[in-house]
BAMIVO-844032 format. One record per residue (C-alpha): x, y, z; residue number from 1; residue in one letter. Coordinates in Angstrom, 3 decimals. Layout:
N
SITE       east      north         up   vexkol   lolo
SITE          X          Y          Z      NUM      a
...
! end
This chain:
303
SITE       east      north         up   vexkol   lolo
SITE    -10.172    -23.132     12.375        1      x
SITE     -6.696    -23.169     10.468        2      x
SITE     -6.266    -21.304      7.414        3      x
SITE     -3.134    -20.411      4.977        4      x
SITE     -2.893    -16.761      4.159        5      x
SITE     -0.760    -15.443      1.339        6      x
SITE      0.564    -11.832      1.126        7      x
SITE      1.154     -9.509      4.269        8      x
SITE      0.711     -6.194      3.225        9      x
SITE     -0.631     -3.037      5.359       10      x
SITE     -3.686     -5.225      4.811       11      x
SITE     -2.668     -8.689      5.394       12      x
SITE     -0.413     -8.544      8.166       13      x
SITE     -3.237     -6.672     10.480       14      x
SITE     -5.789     -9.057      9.465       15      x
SITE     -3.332    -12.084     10.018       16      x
SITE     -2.643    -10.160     13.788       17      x
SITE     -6.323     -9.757     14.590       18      x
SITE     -7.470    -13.240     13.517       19      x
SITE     -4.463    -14.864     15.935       20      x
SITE     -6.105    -12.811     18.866       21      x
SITE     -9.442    -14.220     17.710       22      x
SITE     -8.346    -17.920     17.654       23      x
SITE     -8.003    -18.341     14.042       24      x
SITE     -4.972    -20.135     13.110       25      x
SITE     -3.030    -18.958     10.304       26      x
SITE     -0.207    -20.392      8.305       27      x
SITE      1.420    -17.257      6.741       28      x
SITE      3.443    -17.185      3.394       29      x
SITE      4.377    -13.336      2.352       30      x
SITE      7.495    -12.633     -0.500       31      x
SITE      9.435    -10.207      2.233       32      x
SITE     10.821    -11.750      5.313       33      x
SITE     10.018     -9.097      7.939       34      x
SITE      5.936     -9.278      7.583       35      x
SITE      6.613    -13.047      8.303       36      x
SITE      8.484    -12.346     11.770       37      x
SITE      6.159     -9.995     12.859       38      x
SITE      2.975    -12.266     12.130       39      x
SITE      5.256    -15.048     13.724       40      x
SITE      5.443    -13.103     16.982       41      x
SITE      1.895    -12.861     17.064       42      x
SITE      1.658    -16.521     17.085       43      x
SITE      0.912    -17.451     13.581       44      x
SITE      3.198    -20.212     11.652       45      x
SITE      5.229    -19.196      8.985       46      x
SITE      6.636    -20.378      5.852       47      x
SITE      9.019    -19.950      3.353       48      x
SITE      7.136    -21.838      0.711       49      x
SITE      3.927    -21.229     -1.471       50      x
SITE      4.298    -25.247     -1.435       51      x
SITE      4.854    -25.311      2.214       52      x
SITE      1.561    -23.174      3.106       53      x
SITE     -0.585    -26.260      1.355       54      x
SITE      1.148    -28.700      2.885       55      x
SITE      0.653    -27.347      6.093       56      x
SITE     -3.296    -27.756      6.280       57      x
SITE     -5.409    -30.335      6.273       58      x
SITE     -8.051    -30.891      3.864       59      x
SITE    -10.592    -29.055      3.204       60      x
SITE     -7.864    -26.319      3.037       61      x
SITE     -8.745    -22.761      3.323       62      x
SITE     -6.613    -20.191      1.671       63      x
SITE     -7.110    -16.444      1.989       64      x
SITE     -5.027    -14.243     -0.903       65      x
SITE     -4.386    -10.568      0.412       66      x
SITE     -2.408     -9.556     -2.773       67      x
SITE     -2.100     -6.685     -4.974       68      x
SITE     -4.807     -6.370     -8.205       69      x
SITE     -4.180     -7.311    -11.503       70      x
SITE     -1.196     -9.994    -12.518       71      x
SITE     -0.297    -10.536     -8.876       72      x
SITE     -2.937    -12.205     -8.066       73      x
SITE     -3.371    -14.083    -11.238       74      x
SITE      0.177    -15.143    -10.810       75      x
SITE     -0.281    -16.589     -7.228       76      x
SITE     -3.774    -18.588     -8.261       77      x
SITE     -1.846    -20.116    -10.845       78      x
SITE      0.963    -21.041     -8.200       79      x
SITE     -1.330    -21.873     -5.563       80      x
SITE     -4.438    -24.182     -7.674       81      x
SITE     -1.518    -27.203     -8.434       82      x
SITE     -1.484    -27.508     -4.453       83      x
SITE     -4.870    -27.876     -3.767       84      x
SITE     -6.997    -30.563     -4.183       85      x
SITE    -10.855    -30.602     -4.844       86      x
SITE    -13.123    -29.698     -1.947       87      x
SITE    -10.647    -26.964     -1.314       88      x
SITE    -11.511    -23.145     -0.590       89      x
SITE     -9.273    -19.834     -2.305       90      x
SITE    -10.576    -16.645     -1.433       91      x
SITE     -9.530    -13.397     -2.290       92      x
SITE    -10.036    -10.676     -0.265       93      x
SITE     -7.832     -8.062     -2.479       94      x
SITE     -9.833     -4.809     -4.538       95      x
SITE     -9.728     -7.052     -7.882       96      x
SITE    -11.864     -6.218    -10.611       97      x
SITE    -14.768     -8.041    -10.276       98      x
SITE    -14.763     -9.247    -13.999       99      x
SITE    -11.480    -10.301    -13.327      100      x
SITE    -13.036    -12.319    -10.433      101      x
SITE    -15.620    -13.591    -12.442      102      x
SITE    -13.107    -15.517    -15.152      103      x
SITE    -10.763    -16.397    -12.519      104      x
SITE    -14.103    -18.451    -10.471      105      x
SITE    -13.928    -20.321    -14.380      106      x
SITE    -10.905    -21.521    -13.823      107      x
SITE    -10.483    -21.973    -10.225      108      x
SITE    -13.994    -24.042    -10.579      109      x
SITE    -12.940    -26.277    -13.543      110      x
SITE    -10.025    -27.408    -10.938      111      x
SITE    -12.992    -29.089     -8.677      112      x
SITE    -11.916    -25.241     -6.038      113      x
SITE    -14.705    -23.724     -4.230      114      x
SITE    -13.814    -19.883     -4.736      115      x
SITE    -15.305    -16.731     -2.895      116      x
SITE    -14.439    -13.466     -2.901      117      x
SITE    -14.359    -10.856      0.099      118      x
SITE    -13.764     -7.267     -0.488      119      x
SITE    -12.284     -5.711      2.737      120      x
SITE    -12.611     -2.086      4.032      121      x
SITE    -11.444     -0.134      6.665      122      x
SITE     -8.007      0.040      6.224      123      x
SITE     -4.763     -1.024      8.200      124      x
SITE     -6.630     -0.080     11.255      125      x
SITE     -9.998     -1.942     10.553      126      x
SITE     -8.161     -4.968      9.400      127      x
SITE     -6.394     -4.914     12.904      128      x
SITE     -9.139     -4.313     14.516      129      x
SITE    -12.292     -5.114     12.819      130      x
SITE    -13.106     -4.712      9.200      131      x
SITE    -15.945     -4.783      6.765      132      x
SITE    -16.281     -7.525      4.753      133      x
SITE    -18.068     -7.710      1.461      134      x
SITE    -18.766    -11.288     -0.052      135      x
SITE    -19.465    -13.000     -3.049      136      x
SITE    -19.606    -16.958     -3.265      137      x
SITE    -21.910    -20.345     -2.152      138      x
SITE    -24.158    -19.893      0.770      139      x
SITE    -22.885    -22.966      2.091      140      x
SITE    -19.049    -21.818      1.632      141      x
SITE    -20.291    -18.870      3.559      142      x
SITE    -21.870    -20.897      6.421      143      x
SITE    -18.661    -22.965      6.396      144      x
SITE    -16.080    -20.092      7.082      145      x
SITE    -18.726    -18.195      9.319      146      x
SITE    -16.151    -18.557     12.344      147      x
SITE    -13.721    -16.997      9.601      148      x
SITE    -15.932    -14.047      8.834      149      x
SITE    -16.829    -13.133     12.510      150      x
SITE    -12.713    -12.917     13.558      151      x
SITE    -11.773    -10.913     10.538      152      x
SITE    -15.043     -8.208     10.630      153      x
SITE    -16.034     -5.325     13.202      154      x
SITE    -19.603     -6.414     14.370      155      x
SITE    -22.182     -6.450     12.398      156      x
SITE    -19.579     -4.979      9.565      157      x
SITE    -20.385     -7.675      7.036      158      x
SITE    -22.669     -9.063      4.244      159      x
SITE    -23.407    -12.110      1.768      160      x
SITE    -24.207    -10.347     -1.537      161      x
SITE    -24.496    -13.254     -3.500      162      x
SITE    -22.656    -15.148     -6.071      163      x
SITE    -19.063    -15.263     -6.675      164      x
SITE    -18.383    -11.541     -8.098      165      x
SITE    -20.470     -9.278     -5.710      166      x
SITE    -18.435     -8.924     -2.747      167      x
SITE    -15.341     -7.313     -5.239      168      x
SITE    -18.886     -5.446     -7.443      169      x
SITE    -19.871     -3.751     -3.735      170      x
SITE    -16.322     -3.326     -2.957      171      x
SITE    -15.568     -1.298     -6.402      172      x
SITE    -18.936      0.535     -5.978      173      x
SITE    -17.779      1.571     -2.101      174      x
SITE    -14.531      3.417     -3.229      175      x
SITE    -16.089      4.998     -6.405      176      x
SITE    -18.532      6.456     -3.232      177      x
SITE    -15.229      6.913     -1.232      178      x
SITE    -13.931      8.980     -4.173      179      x
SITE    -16.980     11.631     -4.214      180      x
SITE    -17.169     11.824     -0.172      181      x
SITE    -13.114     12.756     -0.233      182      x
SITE    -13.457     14.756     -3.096      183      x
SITE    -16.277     17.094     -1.208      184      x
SITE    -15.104     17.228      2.154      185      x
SITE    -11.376     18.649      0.390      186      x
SITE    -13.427     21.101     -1.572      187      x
SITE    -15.443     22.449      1.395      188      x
SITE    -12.036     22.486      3.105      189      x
SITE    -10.410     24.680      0.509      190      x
SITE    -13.273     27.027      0.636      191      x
SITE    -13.353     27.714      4.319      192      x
SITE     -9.674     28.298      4.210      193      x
SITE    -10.108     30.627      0.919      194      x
SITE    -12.501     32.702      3.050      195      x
SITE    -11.783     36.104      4.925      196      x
SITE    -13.224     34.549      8.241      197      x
SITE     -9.505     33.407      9.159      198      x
SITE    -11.193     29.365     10.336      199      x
SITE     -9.816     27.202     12.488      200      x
SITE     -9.968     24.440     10.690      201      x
SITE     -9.082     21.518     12.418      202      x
SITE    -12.322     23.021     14.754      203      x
SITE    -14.700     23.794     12.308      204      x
SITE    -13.978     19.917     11.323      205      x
SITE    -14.465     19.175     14.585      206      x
SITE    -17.977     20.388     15.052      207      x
SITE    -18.773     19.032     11.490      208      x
SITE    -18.194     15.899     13.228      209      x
SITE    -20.241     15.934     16.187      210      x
SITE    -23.605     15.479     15.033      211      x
SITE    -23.854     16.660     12.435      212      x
SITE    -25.376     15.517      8.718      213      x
SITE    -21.857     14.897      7.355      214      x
SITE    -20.419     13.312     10.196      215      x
SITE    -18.024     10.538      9.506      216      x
SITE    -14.668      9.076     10.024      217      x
SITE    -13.686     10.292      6.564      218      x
SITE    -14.536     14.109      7.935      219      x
SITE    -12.918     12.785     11.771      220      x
SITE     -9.621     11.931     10.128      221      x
SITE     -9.415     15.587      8.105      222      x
SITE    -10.013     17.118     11.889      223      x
SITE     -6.783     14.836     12.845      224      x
SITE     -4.527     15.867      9.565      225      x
SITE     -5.735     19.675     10.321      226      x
SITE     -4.635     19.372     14.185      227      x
SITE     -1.500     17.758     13.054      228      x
SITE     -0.612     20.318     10.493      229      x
SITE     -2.564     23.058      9.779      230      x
SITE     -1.558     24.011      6.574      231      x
SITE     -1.047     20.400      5.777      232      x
SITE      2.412     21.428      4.404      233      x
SITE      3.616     18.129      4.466      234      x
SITE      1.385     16.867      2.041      235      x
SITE      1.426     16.353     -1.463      236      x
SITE     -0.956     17.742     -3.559      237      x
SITE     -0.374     14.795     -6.269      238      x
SITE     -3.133     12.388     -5.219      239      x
SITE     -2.622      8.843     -6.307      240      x
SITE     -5.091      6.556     -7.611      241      x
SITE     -6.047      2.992     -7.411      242      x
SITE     -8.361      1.397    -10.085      243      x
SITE    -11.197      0.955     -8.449      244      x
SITE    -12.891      4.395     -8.975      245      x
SITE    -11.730      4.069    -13.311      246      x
SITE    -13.748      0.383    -12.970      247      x
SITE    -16.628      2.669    -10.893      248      x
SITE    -16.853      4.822    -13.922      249      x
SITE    -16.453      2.170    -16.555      250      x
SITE    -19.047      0.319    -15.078      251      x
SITE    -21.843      3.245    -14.316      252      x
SITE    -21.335      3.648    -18.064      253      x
SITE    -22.028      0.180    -19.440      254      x
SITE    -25.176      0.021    -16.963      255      x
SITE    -26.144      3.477    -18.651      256      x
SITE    -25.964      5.516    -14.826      257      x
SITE    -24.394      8.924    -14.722      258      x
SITE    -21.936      8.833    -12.125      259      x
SITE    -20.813     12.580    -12.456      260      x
SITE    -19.351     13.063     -8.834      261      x
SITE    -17.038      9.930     -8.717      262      x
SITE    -16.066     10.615    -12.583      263      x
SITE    -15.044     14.618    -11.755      264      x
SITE    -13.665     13.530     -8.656      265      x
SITE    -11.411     10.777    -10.192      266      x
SITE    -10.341     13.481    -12.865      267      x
SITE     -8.816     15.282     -9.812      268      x
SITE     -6.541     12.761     -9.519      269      x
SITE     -5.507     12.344    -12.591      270      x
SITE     -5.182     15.971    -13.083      271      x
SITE     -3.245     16.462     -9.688      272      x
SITE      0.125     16.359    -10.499      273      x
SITE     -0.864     19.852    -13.038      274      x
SITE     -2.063     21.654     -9.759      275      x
SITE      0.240     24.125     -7.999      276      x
SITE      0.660     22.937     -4.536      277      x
SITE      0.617     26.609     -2.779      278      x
SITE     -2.888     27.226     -4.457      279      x
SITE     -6.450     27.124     -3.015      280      x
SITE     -7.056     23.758     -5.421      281      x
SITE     -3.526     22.369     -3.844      282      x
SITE     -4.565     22.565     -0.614      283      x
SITE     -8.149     20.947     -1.517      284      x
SITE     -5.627     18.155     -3.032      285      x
SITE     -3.643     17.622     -0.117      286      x
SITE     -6.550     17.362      1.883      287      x
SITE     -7.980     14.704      0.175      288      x
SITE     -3.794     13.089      0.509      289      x
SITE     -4.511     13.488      3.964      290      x
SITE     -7.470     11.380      4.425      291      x
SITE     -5.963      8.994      2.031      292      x
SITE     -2.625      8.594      4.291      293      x
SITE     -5.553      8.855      7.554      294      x
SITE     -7.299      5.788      6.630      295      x
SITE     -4.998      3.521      4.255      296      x
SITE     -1.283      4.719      5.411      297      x
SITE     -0.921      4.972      1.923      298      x
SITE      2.037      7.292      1.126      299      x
SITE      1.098     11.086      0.543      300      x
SITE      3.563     13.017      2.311      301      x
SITE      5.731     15.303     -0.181      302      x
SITE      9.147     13.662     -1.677      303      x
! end
């Protein structure tokens, strides 16, 4: 299988590694030069040409968009749907809205495109590794790409939801759910290290994560942040936010659900930037920095 893959992110560029190592072959397009080289290394072909990544395949082309929500990706399906012909395959596997997946698959279907979307989990690491794929699209696009889907995912680590929107709908719901489990595990944090029993943290965490009820990587990668630094000094208590949790919230509340845990918790976020680092709430905030630099490498160390 041969596909063309467009933006190498944290993300992409892992994904693009992992699927070389599984036999996929990938013709890689990405705006910055050095994600190219790297991928290049790792055996895939590289271009310097949106043009030059349809070219490169034969039809039925397969193209995989790893690209950031909102305009970006809007801006590359309009640069990308000229180039293909119909019969054709665009995913995106990027946390878009899935409304904004929904009128996209209009467009992209009135062009005589098959369309799916994949939302992707696990971070840099899973994507390198393994990750979790939620999709939305055409059994039989599914069954075509199958290969695909096995190389990108961690066994058993991904599902068909159904039609084109629920892959990105499961993906929005899983970080709302991301938001509430981070949110907790900094709180009990803060609490434990607002206590008079003088914890070990970084061991409590560990135990918590040895059979326990809450045991998870979320709770593994606090344990690694606490080892690393203690007083996780080095983190910023300013926790940044991606829209996925707001669309969480939006959504519960146009289905009529109370989602009070991922609404308070995104709140914290917002609020953040208010909260004074060297306080029990800043350290609860820089924990929850620290899982998010753990699991994403997103940045969250102090400026």
């Amino acid at each position: 299988m041969k596909i063309g893959y467009i933006g190498l992110g944290k993300m992409g560029k892992n994904m693009v590694l992992n699927l070389l190592e599984k036999g996929i072959e990938v013709v890689a397009w990405n705006r910055s030069p050095e994600p190219r080289e790297e991928v290049r290394t790792g055996g895939a072909e590289t271009v310097e040409t949106i043009e030059e990544v349809a070219s490169k395949l034969e039809t039925p082309r397969i193209v995989w968009l790893m690209l950031p929500a909102g305009e970006t990706t809007d801006e590359f399906i309009d640069k990308i749907l000229p180039l293909l012909k119909p019969g054709d395959l665009l995913i995106d596997g990027a946390n878009s809205f899935y409304k904004d997946t929904l009128r996209r698959a209009e467009k992209i279907k009135a062009a005589g495109i098959r369309f799916m979307d994949i939302g992707v989990s696990g971070g840099p690491k899973g994507a390198r590794t393994g990750a979790c794929l939620m999709i939305g699209g055409d059994d039989e696009d599914v069954k075509e790409i199958k290969e695909l889907i096995l190389a990108a995912s961690a066994p058993d680590a991904w599902g068909h939801f159904g039609k084109i929107g629920a892959g990105h709908f499961a993906k929005m719901v899983h970080n709302g759910v991301e938001y509430g489990m981070m949110e907790a595990i900094a709180e009990g944090a803060a609490i434990l290290k607002a206590s008079n029993f003088d914890f070990n943290l970084a061991d409590v965490f560990r135990v918590y994560n040895n059979k326990s009820v809450i045991e998870s990587r979320l709770v593994g990668w606090t344990q690694e942040a606490l080892e690393e630094d203690p007083e996780l000094a080095e983190y910023s208590s300013k926790i940044n936010h991606t829209g996925e949790g707001e669309w969480t919230i939006k959504t519960a509340k146009e289905f009529g659900v109370n989602a009070e845990v991922i609404e308070e918790s995104f709140e914290v976020r917002v609020e953040s930037e208010e909260v004074d680092e060297n306080s029990p709430n800043g350290f609860r905030n820089k924990s929850v920095s620290a899982m998010r630099g753990k699991f994403g490498g997103h940045s969250v160390k102090k400026s």
